[in-house]
FITI-830185 format. One record per residue: x, y, z of N, C-alpha, C, O, CB in turn. Coordinates in steps of 0.001 Angstrom, whole numbers, plus 500000, padded with zeros to 6 digits. Glycine has a CB too. Example, Ala and Ser with C-alpha at 12.3 -4.5 7.8 and 13.67 -1.06 7.14 Angstrom:
2
513190494310507800512300495500507800513200496700507800514236496681508465511308495527509046;512850497750507080513670498940507140512900500030507870513409501138508039514084499402505725;
END
This chain:
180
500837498825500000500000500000500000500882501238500000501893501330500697499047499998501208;500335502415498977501195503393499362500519504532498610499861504357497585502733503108499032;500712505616499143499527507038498542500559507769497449501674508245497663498946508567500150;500104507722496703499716508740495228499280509846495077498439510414495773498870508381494465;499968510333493909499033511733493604498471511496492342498999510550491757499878513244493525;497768511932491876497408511710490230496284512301490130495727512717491145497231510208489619;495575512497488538494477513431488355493655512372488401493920511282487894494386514416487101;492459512691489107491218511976489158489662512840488679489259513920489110491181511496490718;489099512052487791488190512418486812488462513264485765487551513751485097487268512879487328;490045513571485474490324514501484138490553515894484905491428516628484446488858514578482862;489690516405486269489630517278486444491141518219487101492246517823486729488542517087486989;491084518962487688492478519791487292492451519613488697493468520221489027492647521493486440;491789519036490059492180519433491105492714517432491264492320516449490637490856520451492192;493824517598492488494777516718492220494031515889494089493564516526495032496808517588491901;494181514636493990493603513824494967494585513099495246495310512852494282492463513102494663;494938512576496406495461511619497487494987510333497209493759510363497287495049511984498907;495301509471496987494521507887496755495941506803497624497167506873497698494259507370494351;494784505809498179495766504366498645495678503742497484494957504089496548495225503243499969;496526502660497521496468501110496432496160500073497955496948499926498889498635500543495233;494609499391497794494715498662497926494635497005497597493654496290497802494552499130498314;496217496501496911495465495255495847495632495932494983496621496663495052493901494664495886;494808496009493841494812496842492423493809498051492624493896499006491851494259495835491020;493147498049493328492235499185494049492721500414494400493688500412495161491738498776495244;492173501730493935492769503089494434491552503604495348490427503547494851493191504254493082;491707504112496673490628504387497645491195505688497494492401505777497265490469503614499187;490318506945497616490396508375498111490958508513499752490312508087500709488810509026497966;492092509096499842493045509011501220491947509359502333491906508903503476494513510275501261;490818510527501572489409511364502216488791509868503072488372509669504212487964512178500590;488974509090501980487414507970502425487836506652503307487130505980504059486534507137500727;489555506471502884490273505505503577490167506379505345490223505541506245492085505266502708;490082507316505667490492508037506952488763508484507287488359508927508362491853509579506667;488127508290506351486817508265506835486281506841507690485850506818508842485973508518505569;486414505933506957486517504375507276486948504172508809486399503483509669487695503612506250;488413505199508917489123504678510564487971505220511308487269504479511997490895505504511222;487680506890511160486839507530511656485608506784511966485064506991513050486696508501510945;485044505827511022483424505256511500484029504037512604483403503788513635482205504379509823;485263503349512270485184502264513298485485502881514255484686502461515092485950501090513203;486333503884514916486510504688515863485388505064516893485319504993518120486943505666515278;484165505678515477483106506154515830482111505205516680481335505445517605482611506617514710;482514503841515872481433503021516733481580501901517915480858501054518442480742502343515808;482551502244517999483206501818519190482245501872520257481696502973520302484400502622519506;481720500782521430482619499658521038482150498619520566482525497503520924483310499227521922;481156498857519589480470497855518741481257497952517598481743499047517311478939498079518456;481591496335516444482322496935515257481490497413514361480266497320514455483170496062514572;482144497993513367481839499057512077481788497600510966482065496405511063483478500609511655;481285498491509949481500497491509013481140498650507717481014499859507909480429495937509247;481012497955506373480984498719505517481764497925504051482140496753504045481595499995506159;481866498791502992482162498151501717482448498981500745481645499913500703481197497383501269;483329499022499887483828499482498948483145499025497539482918497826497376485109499208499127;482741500171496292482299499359494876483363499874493881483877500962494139480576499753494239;483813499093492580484243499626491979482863500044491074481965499212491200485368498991491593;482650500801490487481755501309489203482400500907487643483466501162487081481661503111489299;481105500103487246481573499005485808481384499884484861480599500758485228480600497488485386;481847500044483594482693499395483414484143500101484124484404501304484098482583499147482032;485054498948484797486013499735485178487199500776484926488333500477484551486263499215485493;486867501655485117487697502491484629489114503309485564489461504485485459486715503380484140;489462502692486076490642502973487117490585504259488152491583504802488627491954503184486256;488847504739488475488402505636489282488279504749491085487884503634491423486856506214488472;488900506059491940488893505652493095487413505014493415486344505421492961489335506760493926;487648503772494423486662503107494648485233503864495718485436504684496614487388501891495185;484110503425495392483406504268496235483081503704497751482880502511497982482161504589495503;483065504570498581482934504293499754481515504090500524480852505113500694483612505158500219;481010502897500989479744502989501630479806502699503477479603501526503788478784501813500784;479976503339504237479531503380505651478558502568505959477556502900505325479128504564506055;478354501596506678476989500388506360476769500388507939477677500650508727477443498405505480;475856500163508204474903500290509928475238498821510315475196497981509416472677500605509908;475544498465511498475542496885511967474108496411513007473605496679514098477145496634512992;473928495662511980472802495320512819472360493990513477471192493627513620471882495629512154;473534493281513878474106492390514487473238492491516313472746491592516995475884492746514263;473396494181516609472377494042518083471095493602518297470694493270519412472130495175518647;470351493574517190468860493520516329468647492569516383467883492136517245468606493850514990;469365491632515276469735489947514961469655489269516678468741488605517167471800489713514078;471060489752517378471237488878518913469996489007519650469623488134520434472498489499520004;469424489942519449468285490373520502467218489539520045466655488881520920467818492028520525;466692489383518509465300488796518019465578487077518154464727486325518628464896489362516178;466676486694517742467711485741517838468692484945518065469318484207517305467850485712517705;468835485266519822470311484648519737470703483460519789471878483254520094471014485003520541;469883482438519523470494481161519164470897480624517954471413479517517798469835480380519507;470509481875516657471804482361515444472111482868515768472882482459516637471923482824514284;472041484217515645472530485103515816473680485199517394473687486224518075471381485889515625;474404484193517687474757483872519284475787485080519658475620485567520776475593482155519548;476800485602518879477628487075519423477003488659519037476134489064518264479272487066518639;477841489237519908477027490732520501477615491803519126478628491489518501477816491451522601;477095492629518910477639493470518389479055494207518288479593494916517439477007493948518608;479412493710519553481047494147520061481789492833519143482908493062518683481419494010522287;481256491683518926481979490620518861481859490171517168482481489222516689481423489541520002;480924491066516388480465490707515289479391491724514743478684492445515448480019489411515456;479391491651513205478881492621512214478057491769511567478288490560511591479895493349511282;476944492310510877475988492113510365475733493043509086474508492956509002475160492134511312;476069493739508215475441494485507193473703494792507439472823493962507663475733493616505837;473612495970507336471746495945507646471646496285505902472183496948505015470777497662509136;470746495486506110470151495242504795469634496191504232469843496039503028469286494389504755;468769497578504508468723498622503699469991499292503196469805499846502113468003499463504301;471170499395503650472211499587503051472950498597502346473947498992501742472827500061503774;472636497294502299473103496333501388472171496323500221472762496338499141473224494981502027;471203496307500175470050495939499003470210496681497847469947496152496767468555496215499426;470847498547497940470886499283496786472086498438496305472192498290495088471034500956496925;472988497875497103474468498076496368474622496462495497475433496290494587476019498377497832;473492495189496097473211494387495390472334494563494402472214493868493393472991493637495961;471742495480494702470708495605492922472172495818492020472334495053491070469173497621492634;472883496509492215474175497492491520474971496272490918475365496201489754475317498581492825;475141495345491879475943494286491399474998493307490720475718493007489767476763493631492535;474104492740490582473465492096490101473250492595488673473198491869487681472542491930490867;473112494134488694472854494592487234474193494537486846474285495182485801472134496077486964;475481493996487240476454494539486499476839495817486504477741496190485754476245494327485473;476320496509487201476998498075487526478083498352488083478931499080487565476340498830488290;478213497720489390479709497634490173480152496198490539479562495160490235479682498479491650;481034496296491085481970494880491883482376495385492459483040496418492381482992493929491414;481705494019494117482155494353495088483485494545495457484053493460495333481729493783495648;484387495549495917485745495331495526486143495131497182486703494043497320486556496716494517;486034495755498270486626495583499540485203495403500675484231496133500477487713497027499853;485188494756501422484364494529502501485071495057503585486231494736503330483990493150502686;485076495716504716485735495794506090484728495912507530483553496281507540486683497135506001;485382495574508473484551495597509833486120495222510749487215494679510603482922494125509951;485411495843511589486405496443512852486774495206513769486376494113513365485539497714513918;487322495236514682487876494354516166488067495428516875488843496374516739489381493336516181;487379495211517541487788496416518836488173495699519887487616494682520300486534497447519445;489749496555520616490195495825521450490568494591521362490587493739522250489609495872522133;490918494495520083491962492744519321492293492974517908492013493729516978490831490912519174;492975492028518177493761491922516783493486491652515838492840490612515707494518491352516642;493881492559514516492984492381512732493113490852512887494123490455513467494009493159510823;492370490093512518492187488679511791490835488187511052489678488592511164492413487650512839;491274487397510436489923487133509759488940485643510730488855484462510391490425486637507828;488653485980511323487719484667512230487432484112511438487577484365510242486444484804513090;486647482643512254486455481488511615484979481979511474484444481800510380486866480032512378;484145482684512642482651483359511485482894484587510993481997485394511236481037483670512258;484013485082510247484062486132509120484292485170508027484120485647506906485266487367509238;484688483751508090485299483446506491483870482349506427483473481843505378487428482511506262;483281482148507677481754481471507133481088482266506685480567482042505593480818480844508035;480881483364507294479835484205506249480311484732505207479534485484504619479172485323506774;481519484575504684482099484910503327482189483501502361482444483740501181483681485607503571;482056482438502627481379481420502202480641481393501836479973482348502231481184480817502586;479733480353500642478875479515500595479331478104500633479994477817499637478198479795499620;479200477295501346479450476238501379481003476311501310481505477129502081478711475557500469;481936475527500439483532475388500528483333476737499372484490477144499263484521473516499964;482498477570498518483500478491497683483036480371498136481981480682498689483162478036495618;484111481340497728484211482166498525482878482593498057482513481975497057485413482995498563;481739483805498664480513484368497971481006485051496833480549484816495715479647485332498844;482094486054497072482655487079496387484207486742496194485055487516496638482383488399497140;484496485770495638486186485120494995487163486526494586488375486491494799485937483954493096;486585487594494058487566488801494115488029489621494797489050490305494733487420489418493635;486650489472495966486848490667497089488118490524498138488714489610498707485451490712498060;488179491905498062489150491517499335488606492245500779488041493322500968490864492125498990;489020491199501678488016491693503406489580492073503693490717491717503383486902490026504904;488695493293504705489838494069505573489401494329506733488517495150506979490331495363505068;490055493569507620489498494130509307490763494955510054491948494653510193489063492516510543;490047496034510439490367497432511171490451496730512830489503496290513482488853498880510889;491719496791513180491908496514514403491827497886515734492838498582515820493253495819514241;490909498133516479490841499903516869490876499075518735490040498361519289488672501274516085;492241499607519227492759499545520398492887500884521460493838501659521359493936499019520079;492057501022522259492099502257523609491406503534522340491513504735522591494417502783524532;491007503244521570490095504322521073490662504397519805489756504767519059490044505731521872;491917504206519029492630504530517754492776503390516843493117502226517054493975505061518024;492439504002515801493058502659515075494584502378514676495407503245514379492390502549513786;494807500937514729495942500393515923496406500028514425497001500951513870495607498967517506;496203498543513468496651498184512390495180497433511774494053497416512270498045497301512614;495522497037510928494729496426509685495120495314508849496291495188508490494575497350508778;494198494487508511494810493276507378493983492698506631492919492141506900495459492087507929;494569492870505583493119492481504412493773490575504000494897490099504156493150494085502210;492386489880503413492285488581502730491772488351501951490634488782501767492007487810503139;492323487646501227491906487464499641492119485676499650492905484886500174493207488522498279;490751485589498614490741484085498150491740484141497773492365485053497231489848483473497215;492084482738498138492881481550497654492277480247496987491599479355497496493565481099498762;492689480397495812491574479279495396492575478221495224491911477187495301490545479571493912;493768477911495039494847477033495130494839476148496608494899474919496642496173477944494943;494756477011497790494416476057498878493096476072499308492791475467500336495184476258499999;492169476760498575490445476882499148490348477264500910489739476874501907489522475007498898;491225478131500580491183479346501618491036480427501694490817480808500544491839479538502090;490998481657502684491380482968502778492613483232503064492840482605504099490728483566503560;493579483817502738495025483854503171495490485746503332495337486756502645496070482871501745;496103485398504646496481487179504366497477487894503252498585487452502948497196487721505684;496846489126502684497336489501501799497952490677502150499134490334502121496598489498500906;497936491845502465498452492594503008497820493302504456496838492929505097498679493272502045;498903494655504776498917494538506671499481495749506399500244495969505459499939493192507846;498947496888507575499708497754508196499843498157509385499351497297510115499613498507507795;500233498980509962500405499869511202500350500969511086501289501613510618501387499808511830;498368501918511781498271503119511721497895503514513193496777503870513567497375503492510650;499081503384514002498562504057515538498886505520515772499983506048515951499310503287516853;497062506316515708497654507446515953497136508062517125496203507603517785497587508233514906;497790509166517384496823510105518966495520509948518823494746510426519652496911512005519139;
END
């Protein structure tokens, strides 16, 4: 990962972008992202990145997504068995526009993320079931990134990407952003 300058949309004013993967995020929306898991502390954040089809090498768009994982435990908890602190849920009015989007072929899903608060980025054994169907990934391109946010900051991060060679998730890249 590493920030850029370059013209984005042709236009003359000049933008900040990450690489993450082959993905360019707006530096604005990557530091927006820390900001919501921060924000929702100490329940995790969650949320998702689209690219817009056909692709054209424009920063990815950013969606902020509600967890509604407290909802689920409360109506449910013998699925639904961890708390909102312990697990994310996508609420479905903010998932439904962005699957019409993909279904029409409009975007691909390009990054998924949700927080750990107070532990360490990893991908759990129910983050890679619900990224499943059965043994193959839902979304084989996406890449998941969990935001690790320790005493209030976000601490580091680590994204996973299918592996379809061992029919796994395997970590793909990692950083360290501890700030005041």
């Amino acid at each position: 990962m590493f920030v850029y300058h370059g013209r984005y949309d042709g236009s003359q004013q000049m933008r900040q972008c990450i690489t993450l993967g082959s993905n360019k995020i707006l530096l604005s929306n990557w530091l927006g992202m820390y900001q919501h898991a921060v924000r929702d502390c100490p329940r995790e954040c969650c949320g998702v990145f689209l690219e817009a089809l056909p692709a054209d090498r424009q920063p990815l768009e950013w969606h902020a997504c509600g967890n509604v994982q407290a909802r689920m435990h409360a109506m449910a908890p013998e699925r639904y068995t961890r708390s909102p602190e312990q697990a994310y849920l996508l609420d479905p009015k903010d998932w439904l526009p962005m699957q019409r989007r993909l279904d029409l072929g409009e975007a691909r899903l390009a990054v998924v993320y949700h927080s750990h608060v107070e532990a360490p980025a990893f991908f759990s054994e129910e983050d890679q079931r619900f990224a499943k169907w059965g043994d193959d990934p839902v979304f084989p391109d996406t890449i998941y990134l969990v935001i690790s946010v320790m005493g209030g900051f976000v601490d580091h991060w680590k994204t996973f990407e299918w592996n379809a060679g061992s029919g796994s998730f395997r970590l793909s890249e990692a950083g360290r952003e501890r700030s005041p």
